[in-house]
C-alpha positions as CSV (number, residue, x, y, z in Angstrom):
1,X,43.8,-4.9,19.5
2,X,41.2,-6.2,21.8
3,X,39.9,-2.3,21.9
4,X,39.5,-1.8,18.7
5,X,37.4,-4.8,18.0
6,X,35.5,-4.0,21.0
7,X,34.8,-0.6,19.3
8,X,33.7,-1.7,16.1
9,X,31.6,-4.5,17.4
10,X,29.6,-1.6,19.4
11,X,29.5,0.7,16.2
12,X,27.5,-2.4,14.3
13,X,25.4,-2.8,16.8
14,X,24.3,0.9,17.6
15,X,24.1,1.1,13.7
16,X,21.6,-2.0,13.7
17,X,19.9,-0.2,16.3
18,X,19.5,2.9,14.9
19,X,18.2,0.8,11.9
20,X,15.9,-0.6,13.5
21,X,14.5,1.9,15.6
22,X,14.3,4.7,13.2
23,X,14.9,3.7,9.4
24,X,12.9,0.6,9.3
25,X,9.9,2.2,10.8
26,X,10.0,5.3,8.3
27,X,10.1,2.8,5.0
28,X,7.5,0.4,6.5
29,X,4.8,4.0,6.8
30,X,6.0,5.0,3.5
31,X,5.0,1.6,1.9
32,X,1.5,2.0,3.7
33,X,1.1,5.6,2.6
34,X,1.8,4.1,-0.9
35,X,0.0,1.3,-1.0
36,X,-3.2,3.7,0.5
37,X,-2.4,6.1,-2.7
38,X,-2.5,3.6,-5.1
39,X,-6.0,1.8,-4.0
40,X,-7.7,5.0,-4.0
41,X,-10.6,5.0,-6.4
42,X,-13.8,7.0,-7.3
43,X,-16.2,7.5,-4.5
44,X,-13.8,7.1,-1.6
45,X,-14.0,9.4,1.3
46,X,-10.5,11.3,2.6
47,X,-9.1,13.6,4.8
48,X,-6.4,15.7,3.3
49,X,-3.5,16.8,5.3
50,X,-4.8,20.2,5.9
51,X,-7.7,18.2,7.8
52,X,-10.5,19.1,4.9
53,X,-13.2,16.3,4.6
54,X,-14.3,15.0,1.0
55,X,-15.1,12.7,-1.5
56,X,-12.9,11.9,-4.4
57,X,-15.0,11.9,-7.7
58,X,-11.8,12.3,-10.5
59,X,-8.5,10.5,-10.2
60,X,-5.4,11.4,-12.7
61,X,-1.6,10.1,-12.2
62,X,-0.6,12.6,-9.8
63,X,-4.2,14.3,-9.1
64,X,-7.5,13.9,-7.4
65,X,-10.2,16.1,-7.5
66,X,-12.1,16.3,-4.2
67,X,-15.8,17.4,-4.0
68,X,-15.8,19.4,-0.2
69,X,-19.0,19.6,1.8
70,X,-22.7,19.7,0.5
71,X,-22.2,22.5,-1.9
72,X,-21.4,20.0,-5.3
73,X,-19.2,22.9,-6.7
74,X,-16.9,23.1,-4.2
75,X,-14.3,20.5,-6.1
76,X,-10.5,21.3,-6.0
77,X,-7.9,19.8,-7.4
78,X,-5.2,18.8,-5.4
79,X,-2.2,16.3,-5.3
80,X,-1.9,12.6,-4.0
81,X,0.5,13.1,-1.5
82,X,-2.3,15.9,0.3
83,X,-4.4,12.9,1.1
84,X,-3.6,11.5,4.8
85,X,-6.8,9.0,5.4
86,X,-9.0,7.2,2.8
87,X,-11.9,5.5,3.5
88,X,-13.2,2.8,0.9
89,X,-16.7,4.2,0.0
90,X,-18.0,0.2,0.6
91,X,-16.7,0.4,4.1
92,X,-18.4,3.6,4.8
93,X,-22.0,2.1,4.0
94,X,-21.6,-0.7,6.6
């Protein structure tokens, strides 16, 4: 008996270290990622995943549009979760 409670008190623990180690981590960058999506706004600069440079000047639900460089028709649409960095246009003047 003494073996099997040994057992299951080393399965709890290498489950609350797995936890710990790899789920918590994972939900704590999806809430940043999130909470970065969400405060986006007009005028902000980003870096898309592909590594592109730009400004957002439209925002939708799902969309941005992304002006790209000097040449002020070079806008794409493109979807939230293809922005990786945002920079608050306020913070960029400083």
């Amino acid at each position: 008996m003494a073996g099997t409670g040994g057992m299951l008190i080393w399965l709890i623990v290498m489950i609350a270290i797995m936890y710990f180690l790899m789920i918590r981590p994972q939900k704590k960058e999806q809430n940043r990622v999130k909470a970065m999506l969400a405060d986006m706004a007009v005028g902000d600069s980003v870096v898309t995943t592909s590594g592109f440079y730009g400004v957002i000047i439209d925002i939708t639900d799902e969309d941005v549009i992304v002006e790209f460089g000097n040449n002020k028709n070079c806008r794409i649409p493109m979807r939230k979760g293809a922005i990786a960095e945002v920079e608050k246009a306020d913070s960029a003047i400083e």
